[in-house]
C-alpha atoms as a printed R data frame, in Angstrom:
    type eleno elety resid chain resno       x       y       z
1   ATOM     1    CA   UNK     A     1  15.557 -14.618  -1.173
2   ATOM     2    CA   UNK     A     2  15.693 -13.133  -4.756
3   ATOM     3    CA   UNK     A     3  12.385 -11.390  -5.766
4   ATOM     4    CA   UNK     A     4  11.150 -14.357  -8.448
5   ATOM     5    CA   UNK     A     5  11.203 -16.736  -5.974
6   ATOM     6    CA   UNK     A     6   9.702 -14.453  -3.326
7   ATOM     7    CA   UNK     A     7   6.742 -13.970  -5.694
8   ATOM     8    CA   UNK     A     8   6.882 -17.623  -6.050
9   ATOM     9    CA   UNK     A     9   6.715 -18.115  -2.515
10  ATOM    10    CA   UNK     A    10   4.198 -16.093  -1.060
11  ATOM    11    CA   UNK     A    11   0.979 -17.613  -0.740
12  ATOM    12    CA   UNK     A    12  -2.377 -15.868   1.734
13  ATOM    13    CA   UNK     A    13  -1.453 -17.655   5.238
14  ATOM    14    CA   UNK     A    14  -4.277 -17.300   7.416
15  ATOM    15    CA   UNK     A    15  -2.937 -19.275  10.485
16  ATOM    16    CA   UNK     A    16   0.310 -17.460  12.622
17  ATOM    17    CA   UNK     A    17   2.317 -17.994  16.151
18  ATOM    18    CA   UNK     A    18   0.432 -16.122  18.101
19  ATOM    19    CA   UNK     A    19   3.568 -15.611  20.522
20  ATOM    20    CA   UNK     A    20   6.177 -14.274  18.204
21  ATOM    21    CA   UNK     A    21   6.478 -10.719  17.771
22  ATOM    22    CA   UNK     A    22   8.682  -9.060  15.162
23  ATOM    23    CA   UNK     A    23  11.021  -6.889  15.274
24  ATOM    24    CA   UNK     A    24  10.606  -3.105  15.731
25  ATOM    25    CA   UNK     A    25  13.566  -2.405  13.524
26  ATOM    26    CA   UNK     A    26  12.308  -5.812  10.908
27  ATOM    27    CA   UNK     A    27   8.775  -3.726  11.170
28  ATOM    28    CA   UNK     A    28  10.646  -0.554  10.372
29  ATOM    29    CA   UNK     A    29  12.477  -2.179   7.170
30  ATOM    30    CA   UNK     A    30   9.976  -3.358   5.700
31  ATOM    31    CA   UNK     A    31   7.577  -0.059   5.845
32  ATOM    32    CA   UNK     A    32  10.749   1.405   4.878
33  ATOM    33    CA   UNK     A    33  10.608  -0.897   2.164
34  ATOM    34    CA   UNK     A    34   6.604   0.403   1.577
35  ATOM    35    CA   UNK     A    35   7.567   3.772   1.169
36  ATOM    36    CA   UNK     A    36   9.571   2.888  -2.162
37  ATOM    37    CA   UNK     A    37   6.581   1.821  -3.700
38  ATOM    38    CA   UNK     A    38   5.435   4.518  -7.060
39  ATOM    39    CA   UNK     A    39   3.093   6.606  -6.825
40  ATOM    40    CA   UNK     A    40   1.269   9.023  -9.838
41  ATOM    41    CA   UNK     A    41   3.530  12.017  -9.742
42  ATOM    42    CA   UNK     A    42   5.398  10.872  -6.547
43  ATOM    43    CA   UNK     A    43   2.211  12.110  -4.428
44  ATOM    44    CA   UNK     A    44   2.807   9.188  -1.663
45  ATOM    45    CA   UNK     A    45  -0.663   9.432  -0.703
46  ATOM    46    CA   UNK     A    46  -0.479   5.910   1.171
47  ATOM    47    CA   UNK     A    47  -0.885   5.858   4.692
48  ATOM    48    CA   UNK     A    48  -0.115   3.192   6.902
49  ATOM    49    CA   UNK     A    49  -1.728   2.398  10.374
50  ATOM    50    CA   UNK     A    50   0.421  -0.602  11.945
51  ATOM    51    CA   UNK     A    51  -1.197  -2.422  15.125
52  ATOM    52    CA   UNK     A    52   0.784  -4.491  16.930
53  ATOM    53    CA   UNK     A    53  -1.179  -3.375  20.404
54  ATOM    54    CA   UNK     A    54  -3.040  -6.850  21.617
55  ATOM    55    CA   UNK     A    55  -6.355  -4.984  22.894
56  ATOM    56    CA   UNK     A    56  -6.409  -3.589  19.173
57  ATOM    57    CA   UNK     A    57  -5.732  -6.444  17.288
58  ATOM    58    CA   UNK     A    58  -8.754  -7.914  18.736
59  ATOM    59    CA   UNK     A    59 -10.898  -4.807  18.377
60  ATOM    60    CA   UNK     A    60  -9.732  -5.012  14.534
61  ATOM    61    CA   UNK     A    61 -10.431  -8.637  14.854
62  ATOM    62    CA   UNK     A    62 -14.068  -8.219  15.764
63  ATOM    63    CA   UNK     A    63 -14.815  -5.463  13.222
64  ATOM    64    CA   UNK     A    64 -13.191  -8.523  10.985
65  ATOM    65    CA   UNK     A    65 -16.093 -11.309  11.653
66  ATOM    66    CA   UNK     A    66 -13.470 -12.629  14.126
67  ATOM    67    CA   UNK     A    67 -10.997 -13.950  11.887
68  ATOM    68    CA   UNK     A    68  -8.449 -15.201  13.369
69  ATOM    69    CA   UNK     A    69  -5.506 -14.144  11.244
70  ATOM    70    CA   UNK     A    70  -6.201 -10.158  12.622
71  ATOM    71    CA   UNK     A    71  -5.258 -10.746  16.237
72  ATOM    72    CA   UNK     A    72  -2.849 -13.752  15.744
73  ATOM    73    CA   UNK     A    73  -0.244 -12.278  13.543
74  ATOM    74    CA   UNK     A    74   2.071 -10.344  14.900
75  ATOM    75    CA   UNK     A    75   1.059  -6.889  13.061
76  ATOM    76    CA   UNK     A    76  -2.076  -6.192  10.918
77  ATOM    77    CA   UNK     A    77  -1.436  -3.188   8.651
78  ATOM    78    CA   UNK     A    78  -4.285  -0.859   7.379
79  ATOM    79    CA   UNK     A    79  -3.473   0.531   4.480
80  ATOM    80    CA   UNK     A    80  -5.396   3.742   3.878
81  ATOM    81    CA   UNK     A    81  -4.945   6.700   1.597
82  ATOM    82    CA   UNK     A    82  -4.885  10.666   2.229
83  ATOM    83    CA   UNK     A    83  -7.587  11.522  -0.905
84  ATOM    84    CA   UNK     A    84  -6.699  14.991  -0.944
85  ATOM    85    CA   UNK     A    85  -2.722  14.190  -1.390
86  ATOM    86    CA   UNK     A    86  -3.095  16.235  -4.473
87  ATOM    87    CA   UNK     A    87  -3.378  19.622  -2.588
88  ATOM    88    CA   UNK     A    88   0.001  19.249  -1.424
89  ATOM    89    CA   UNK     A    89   1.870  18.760  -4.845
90  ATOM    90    CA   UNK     A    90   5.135  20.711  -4.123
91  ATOM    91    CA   UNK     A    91   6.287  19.087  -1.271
92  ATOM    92    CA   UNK     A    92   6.460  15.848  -3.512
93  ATOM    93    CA   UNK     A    93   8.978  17.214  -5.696
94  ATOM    94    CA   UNK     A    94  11.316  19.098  -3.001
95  ATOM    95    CA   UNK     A    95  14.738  17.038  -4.217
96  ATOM    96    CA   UNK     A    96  14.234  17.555  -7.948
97  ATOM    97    CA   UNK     A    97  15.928  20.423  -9.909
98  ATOM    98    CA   UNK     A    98  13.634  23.696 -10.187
99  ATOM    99    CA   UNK     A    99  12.843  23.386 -13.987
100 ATOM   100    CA   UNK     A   100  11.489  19.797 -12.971
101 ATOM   101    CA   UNK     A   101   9.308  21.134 -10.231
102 ATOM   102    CA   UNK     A   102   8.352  24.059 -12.603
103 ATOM   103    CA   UNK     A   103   6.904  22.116 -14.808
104 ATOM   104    CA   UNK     A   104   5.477  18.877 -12.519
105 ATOM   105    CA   UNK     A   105   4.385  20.512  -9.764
106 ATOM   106    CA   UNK     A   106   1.509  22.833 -11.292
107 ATOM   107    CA   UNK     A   107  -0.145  19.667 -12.861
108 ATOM   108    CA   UNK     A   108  -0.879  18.080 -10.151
109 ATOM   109    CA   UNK     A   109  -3.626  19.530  -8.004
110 ATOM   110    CA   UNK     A   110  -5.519  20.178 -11.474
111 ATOM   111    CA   UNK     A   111  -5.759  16.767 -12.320
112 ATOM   112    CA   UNK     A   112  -7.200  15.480  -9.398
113 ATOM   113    CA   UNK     A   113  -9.364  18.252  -7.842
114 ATOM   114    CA   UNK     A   114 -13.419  18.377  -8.605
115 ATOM   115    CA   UNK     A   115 -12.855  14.541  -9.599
116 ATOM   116    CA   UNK     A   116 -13.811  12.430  -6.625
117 ATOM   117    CA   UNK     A   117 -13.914   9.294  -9.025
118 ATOM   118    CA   UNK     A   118 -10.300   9.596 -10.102
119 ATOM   119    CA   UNK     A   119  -8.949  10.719  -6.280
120 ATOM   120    CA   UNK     A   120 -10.427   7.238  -5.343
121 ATOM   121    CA   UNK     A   121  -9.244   5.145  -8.449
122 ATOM   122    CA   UNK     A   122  -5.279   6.604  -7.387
123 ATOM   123    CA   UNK     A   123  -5.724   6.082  -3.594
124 ATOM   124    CA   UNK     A   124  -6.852   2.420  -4.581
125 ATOM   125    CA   UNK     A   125  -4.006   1.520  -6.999
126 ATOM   126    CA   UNK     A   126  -1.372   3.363  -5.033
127 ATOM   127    CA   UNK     A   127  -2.533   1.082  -2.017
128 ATOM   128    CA   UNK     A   128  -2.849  -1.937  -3.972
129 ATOM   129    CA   UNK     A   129   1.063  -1.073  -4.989
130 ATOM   130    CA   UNK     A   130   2.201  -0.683  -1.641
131 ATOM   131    CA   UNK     A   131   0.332  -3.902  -0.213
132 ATOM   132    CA   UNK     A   132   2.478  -5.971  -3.119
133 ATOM   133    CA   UNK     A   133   5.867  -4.305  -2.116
134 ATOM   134    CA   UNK     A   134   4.881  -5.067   1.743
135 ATOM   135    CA   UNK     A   135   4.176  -8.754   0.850
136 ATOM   136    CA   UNK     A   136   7.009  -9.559  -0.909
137 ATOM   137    CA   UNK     A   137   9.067  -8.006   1.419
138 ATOM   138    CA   UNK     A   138   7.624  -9.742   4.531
139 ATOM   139    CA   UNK     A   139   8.223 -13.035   2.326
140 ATOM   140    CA   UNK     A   140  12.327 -12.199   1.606
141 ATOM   141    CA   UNK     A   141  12.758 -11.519   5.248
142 ATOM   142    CA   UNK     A   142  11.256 -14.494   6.498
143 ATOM   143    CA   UNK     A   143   7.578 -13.796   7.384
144 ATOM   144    CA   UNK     A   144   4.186 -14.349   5.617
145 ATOM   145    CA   UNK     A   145   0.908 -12.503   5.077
146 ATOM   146    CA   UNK     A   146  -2.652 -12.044   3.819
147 ATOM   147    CA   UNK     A   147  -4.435  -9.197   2.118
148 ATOM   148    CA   UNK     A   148  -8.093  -8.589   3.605
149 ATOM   149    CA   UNK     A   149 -10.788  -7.179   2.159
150 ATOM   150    CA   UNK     A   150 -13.184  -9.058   5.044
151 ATOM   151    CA   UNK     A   151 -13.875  -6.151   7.057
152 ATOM   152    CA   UNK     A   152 -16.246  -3.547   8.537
153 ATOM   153    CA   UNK     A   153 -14.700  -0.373   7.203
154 ATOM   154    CA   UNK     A   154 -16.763   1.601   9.266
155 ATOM   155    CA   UNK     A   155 -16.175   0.183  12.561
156 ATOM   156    CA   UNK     A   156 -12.015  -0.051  11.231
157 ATOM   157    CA   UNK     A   157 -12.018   3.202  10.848
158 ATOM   158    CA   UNK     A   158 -12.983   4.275  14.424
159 ATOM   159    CA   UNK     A   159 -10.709   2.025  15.941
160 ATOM   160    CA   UNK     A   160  -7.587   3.631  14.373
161 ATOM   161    CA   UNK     A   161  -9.259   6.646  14.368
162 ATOM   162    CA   UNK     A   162  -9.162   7.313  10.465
163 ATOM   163    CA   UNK     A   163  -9.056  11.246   9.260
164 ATOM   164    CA   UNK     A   164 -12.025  12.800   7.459
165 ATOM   165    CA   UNK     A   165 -10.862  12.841   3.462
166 ATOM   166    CA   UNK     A   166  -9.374   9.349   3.833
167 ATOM   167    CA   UNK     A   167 -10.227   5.541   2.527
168 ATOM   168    CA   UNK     A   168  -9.176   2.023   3.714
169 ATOM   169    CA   UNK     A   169  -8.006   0.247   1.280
170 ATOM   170    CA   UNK     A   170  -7.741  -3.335   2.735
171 ATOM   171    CA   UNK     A   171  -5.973  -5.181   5.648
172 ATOM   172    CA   UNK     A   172  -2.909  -6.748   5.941
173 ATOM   173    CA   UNK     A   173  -1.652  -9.157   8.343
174 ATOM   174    CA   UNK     A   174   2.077 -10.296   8.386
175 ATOM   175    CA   UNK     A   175   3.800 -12.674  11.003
176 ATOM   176    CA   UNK     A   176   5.304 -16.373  11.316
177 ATOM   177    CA   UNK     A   177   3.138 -19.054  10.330
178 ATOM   178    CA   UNK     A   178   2.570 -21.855  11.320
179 ATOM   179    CA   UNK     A   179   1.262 -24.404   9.028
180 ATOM   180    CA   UNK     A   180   1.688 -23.497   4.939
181 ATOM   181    CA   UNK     A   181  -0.601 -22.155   2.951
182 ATOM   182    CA   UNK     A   182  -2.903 -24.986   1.044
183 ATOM   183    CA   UNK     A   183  -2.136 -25.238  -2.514
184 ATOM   184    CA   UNK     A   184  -3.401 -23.627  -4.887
185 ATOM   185    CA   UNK     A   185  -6.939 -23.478  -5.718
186 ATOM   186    CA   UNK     A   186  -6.148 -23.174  -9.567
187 ATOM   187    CA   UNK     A   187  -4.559 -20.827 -11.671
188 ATOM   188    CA   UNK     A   188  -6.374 -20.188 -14.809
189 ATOM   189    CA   UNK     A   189  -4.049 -20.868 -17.756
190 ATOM   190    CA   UNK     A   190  -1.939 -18.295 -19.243
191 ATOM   191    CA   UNK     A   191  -3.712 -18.389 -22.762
192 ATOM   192    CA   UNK     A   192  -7.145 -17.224 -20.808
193 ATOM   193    CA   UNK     A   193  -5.110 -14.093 -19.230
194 ATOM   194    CA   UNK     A   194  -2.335 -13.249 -21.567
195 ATOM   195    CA   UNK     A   195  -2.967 -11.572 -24.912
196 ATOM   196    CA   UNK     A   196  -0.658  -9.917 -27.119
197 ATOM   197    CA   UNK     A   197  -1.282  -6.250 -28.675
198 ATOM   198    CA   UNK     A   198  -4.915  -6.810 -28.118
199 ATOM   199    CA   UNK     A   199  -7.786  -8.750 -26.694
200 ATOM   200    CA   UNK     A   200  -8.595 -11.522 -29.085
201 ATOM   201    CA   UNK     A   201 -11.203 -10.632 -31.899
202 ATOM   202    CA   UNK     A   202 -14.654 -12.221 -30.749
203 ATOM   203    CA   UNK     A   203 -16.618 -15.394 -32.916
């Protein structure tokens, strides 16, 4: 499937075959596929927590107001971010010639440290990133999903035992459906979204 019509395509399925089960190497490809995703200066500071254990998936279902998507699909995905990525800034740039790293390298913990605010706003679009590339990529090789935001971080984060310093960005659930998505709800026009050079001048 070429990636227009995967974007096309892919639609938040909520209902999955409860009794099909991916893959380990299709799992593998397609956090392979994750890990492609950019990143401010390359720090890769997604992390990614897949369940596929039953006895989890309905522990994560629970802390999820029992929806059934979390324990019927054949993974759920936390995506979650290391917030202190930033302190590790030259093993980012191993792979790139030494005047690159020279230069690159030194920026990065600067930028980021004392500035909780900004630590959060990168872990949060690096995740959101990630969660696109994983979606589209479960929709090219066959499978659907659903990004989640319905969840009690708290009680998420003690079930896959989240480190101190990191943040849950939201769920993800990908598996075989079985009945399509409904359509959709209604797309506000392009006009209403789209501007050129600027927002329009107000009156």
């Amino acid at each position: 499937m070429d990636t227009l019509t995967a974007i096309k395509e892919r639609r938040s399925v909520k209902h999955y075959d409860p009794n099909y089960s991916m893959s380990e190497v299709e799992i593998k490809t397609l956090l392979e596929t994750a890990l492609l995703s950019p990143t401010s200066f390359n720090m890769q500071n997604w992390r990614f927590v897949v369940v596929s254990d039953t006895e989890k998936k309905k522990a994560l279902c629970a802390a999820s107001w029992n929806q059934a998507q979390v324990s019927e699909a054949s993974i759920t995905i936390l995506l979650c971010a290391d917030l202190n990525a930033h302190e590790e800034a030259g093993r980012y740039w191993v792979h790139a010639p030494q005047a690159v790293q020279d230069v690159l390298v030194p920026m990065i913990a600067p930028f980021y440290e004392n500035n909780p605010q900004l630590q959060r706003d990168e872990a949060m679009r690096s995740v959101g990133i990630a969660a696109q590339t994983l979606m589209l990529a479960a929709k090219s090789l066959g499978y659907d999903s659903c990004p989640m935001i319905g969840f009690d971080s708290s009680k998420v984060a003690d079930i896959i035992d989240l480190p101190e310093n990191h943040l849950i960005g939201m769920m993800l659930t990908i598996g075989k459906s079985l009945k399509d998505a409904n359509i959709r709800s209604g797309q506000l026009p392009y006009e209403q979204v789209v501007y050129h050079n600027s927002f329009p001048e107000k009156g």
